[in-house]
C-alpha positions in Angstrom: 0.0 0.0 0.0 1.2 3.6 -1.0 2.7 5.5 2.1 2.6 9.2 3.1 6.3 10.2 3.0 5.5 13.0 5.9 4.1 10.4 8.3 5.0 7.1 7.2 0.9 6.3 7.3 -1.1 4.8 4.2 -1.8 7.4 1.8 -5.6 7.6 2.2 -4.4 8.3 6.3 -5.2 12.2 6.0 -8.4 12.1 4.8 -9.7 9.3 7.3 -8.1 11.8 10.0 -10.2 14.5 8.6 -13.3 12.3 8.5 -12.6 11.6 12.4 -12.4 15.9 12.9 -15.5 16.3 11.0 -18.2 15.2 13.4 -16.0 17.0 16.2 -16.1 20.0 14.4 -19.6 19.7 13.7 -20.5 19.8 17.5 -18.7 22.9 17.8 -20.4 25.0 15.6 -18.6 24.6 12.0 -20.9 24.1 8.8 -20.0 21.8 6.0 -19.2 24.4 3.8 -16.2 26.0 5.9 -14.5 22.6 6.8 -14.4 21.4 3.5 -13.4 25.3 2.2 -10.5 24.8 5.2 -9.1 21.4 4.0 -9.8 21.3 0.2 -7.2 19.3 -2.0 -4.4 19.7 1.6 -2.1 16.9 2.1 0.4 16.6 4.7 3.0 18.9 4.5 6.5 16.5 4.8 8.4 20.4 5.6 6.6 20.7 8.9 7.9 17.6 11.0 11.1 18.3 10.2 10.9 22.2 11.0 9.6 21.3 14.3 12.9 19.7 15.4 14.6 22.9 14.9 14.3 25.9 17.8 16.6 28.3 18.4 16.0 29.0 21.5 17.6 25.5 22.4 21.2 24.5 21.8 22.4 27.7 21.3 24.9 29.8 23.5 22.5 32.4 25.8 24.8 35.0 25.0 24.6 34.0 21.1 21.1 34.3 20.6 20.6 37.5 23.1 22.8 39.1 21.2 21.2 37.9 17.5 18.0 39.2 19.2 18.9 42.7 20.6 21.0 43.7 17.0 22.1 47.5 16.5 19.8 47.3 13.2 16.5 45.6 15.3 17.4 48.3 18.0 17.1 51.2 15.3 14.2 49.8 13.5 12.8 49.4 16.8 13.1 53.2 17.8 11.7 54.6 14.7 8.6 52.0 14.8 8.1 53.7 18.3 8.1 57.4 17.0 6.3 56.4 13.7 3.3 54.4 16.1 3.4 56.8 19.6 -0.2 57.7 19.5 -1.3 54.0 18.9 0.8 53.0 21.4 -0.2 55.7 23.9 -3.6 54.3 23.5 -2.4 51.1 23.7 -0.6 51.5 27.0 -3.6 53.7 28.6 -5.8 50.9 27.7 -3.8 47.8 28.6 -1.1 48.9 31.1 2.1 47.5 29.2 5.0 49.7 28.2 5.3 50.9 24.4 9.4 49.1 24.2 8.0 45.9 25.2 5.2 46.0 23.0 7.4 46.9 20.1 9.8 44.9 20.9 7.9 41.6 20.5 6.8 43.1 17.4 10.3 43.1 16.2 11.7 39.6 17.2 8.0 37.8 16.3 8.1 39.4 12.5 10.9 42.0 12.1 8.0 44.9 12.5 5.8 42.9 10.0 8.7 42.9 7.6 9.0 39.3 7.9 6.1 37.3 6.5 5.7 33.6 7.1 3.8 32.4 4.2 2.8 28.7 5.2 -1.1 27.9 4.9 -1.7 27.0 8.8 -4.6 24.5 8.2 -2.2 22.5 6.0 0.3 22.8 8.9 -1.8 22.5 11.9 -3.4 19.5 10.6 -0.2 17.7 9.6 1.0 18.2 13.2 -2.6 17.0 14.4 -2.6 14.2 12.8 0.6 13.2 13.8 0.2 13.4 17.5 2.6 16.2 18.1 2.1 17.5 21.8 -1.5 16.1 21.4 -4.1 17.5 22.2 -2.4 20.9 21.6 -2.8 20.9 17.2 -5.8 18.8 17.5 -7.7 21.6 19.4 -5.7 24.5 17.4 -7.0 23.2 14.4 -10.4 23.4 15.6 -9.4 27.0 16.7 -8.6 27.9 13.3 -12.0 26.8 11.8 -13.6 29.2 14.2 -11.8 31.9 12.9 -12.7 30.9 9.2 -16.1 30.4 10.4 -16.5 34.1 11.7 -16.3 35.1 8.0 -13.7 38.1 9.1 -10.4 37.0 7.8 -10.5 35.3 4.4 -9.4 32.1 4.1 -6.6 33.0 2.0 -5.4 35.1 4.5 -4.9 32.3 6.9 -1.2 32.0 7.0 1.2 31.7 9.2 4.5 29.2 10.8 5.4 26.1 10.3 3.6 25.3 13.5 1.0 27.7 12.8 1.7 30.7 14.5 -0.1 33.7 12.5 0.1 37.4 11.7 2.3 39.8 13.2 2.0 39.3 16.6 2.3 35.0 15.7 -0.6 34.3 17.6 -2.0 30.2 17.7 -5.4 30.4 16.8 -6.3 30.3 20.5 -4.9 33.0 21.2 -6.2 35.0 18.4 -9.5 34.1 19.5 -9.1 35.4 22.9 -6.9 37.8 22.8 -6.7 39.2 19.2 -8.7 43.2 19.4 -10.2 45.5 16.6 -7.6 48.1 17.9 -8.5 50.3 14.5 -12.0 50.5 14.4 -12.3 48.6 11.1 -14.6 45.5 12.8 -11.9 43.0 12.8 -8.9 41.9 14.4 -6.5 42.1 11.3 -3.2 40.7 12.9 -1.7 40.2 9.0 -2.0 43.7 8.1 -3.1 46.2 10.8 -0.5 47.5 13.1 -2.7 48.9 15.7 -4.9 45.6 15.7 -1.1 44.1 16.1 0.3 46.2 19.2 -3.3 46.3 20.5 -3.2 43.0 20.6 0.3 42.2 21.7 -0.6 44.6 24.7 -4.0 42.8 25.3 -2.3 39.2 25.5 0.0 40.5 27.8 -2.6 42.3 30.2 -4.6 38.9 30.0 -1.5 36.5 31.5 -1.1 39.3 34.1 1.2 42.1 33.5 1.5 44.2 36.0 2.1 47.9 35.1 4.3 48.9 37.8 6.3 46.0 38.0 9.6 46.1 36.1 11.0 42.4 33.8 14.0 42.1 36.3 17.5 43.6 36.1 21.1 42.6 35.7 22.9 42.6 39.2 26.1 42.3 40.5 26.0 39.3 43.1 28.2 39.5 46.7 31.1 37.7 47.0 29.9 35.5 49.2 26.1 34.2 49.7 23.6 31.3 49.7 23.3 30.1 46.2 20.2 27.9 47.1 18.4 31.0 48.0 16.3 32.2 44.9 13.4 34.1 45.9 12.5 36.8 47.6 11.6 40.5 47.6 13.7 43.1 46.3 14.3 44.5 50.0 15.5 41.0 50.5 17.9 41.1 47.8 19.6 44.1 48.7 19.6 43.4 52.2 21.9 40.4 51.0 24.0 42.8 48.7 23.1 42.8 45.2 22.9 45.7 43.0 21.7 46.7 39.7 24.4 46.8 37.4 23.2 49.9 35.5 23.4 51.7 38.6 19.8 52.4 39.5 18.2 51.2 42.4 16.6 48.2 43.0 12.7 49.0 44.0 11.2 49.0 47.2 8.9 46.9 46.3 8.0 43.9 44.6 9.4 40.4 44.1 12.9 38.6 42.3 14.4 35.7 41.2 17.8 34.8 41.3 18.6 33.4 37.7 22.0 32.3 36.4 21.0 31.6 32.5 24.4 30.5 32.1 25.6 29.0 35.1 27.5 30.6 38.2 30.0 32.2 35.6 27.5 33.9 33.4 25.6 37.2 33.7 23.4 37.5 36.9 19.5 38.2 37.0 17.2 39.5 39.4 13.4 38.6 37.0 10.1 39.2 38.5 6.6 37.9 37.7 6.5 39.9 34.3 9.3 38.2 33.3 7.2 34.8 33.7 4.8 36.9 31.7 7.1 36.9 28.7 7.5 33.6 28.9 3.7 32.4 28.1 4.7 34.1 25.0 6.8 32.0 24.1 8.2 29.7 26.7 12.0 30.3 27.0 14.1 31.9 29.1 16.3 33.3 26.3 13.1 34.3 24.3 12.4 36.2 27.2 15.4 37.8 28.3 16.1 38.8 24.7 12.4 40.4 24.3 13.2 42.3 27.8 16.8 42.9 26.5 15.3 44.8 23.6 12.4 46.5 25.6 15.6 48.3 27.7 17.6 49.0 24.9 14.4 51.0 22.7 14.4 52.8 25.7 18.3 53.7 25.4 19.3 51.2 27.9 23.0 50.2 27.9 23.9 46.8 26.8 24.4 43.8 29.8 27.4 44.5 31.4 28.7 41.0 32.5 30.5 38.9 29.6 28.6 35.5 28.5 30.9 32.4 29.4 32.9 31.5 26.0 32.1 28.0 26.5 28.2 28.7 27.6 26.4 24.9 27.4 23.0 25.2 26.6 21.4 21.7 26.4 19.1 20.7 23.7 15.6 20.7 23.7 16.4 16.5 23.6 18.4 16.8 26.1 16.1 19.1 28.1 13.3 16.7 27.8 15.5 13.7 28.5 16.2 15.9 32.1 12.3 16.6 32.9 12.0 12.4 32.4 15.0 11.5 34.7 13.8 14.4 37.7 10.3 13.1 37.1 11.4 9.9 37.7 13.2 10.7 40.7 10.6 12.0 42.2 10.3 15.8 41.3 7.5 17.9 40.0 7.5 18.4 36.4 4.6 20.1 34.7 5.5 18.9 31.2 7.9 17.5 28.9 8.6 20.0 26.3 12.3 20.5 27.6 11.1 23.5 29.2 12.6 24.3 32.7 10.7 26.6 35.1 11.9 28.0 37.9 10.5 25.6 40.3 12.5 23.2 38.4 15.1 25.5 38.5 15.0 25.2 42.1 14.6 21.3 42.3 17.8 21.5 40.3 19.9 23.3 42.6 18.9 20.3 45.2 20.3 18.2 43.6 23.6 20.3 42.9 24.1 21.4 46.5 23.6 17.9 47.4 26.7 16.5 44.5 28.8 19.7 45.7 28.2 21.9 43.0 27.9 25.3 42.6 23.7 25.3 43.1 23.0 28.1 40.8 19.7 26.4 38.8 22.0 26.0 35.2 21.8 22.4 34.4 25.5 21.8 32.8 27.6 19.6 31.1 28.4 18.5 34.6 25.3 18.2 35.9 23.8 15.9 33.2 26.9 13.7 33.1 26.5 13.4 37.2 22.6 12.3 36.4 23.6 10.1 33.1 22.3 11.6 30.8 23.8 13.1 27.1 24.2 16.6 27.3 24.2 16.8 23.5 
């Protein structure tokens, strides 16, 4: 029997997969006439699997991709965006309560300021991923996301592109999260996240607000760390920390209120962090702590921040997302909390981590390294 090169499934597998979605989709809502007007003549896109092994947040040095992320030319982009849009992003702020730079600059890294169009049809790609059990549920519900959207009758169906994984528009929203959070920020009567920049920072702004931003809260800060304290101490409030001697390395003052945590994104040696809840904001974004500092990163610099002061480790080990989930399995099976297995690392985690280093006599700074996995057994490649 004829195979499906993408999925290694007989070649009449997609269309029994879609015949399984239809009655589903029925029950929510869709017509006939906009599923078969989402999947006519799609196959299985063969691209997609393979794309979906690649992340650059994983693998690469922190310091490397920060520094890809927060470029000179992103930086200037970034600042004329921000005079071009001030009056849509005034609005923006007063409505939603989050800061024109970060706003902007999630713009910037998600699409290079729109610039950067991903052109991949996202019911072709959603539905391959679906149907091959990728983090399922997760596509299999998406999917049935993205015929609500078509079924509104607001953004054509041609319009309906996005990433590989299906991550659409400017602001590369799921189609979850355009359904929640995408807003008519123009007065048009529809969320246009392909083409309208104010329905794209209203939006941006609006997902934010929604995971809990909190306006008067700063991302964190760079700090310079005593020369002598508790590593296995990682929370507390910012009085705490400069109680026990850390300073802001851009030589402001750490705030009198609110709460930190310590973070070593690359180990002990690396650049030090003091990140609050908004930083755990970013991360719903897109969960990764290097996402996330770079986002911040930029956010500072629009503003005319100076770049981080401490020099990343020249031989920074960043495990792979393999490697990551392999981790989350073996402190799972030790007995540890882990909330999934998508290789990413919390700060709980974090903190279950630097048990386990305190207890082999390493420094317990929360950076899983080469050491670190060898002392567990596991590849660090």
């Amino acid at each position: 029997m004829p195979c499906d090169r993408a999925l290694g499934q007989p070649a009449d597998g997609f269309v029994t997969f879609l015949g399984a979605l239809w009655p589903e989709a029925a029950a929510q809502g869709i017509s006939r006439a906009t599923f078969d007007a989402a999947f006519a003549g799609l196959t299985p896109d063969p691209r997609v699997l393979a794309a979906m092994q690649r992340a650059p947040e994983y693998g690469k040095p922190f310091g490397a991709y920060v520094e890809s992320i927060v470029s000179p030319s992103r930086i200037g982009v970034g600042m004329r965006k921000m005079a071009q849009w001030v009056d849509t992003l005034r609005a923006a702020e007063k409505r939603y309560g989050v800061p024109d730079a970060m706003v902007v600059s999630i713009w910037g890294v998600e699409s290079s300021f729109g610039d950067s169009t991903d052109r991949w049809d996202i019911f072709r790609c959603i539905a391959t991923l679906a149907q091959a059990k990728i983090q399922a549920p997760y596509f299999h519900d998406e999917l049935i996301s993205a015929l609500k959207i078509l079924r509104s009758g607001r953004i054509a169906r041609q319009q309906l592109l996005g990433s590989y994984a299906g991550a659409m528009g400017q602001t590369q929203f799921m189609p979850s999260s355009y359904l929640k959070y995408a807003v008519d920020f123009d007065g048009d009567g529809r969320a246009d996240i392909w083409t309208s920049v104010p329905d794209v920072l209203g939006s941006i702004a609006n997902y934010l607000q929604n995971y809990g931003w909190q306006p008067d809260l700063p991302w964190g800060f760079e700090v310079l760390a005593p020369r002598a304290f508790d590593y296995r101490v990682s929370r507390g409030s910012f009085r705490d920390w400069a109680a026990r001697g850390f300073e802001r390395l851009d030589g402001g003052r750490l705030p009198d209120n609110g709460d930190a945590i310590l973070f070593f994104p690359s180990g002990a040696p690396g650049p030090t962090f003091l990140v609050t809840q908004n930083f755990v904001v970013l991360k719903t974004y897109n969960n990764s702590d290097a996402y996330a500092l770079a986002v911040a990163h930029l956010a500072d610099r629009l503003r005319g921040g100076s770049p981080f002061r401490t020099a990343w480790p020249l031989n920074d080990f960043q495990p792979s997302r393999a490697a990551r989930i392999a981790l989350q399995k073996k402190l799972a099976a030790m007995g540890y909390k882990v909330t999934d297995f998508d290789g990413h690392l919390d700060f709980d985690l974090r903190d279950d981590i630097r048990k386990l280093q305190q207890s082999y006599g390493m420094i317990p700074d929360g950076h899983p390294g080469r050491a670190f996995f060898q002392r567990l057994g596991l590849s660090a490649s």
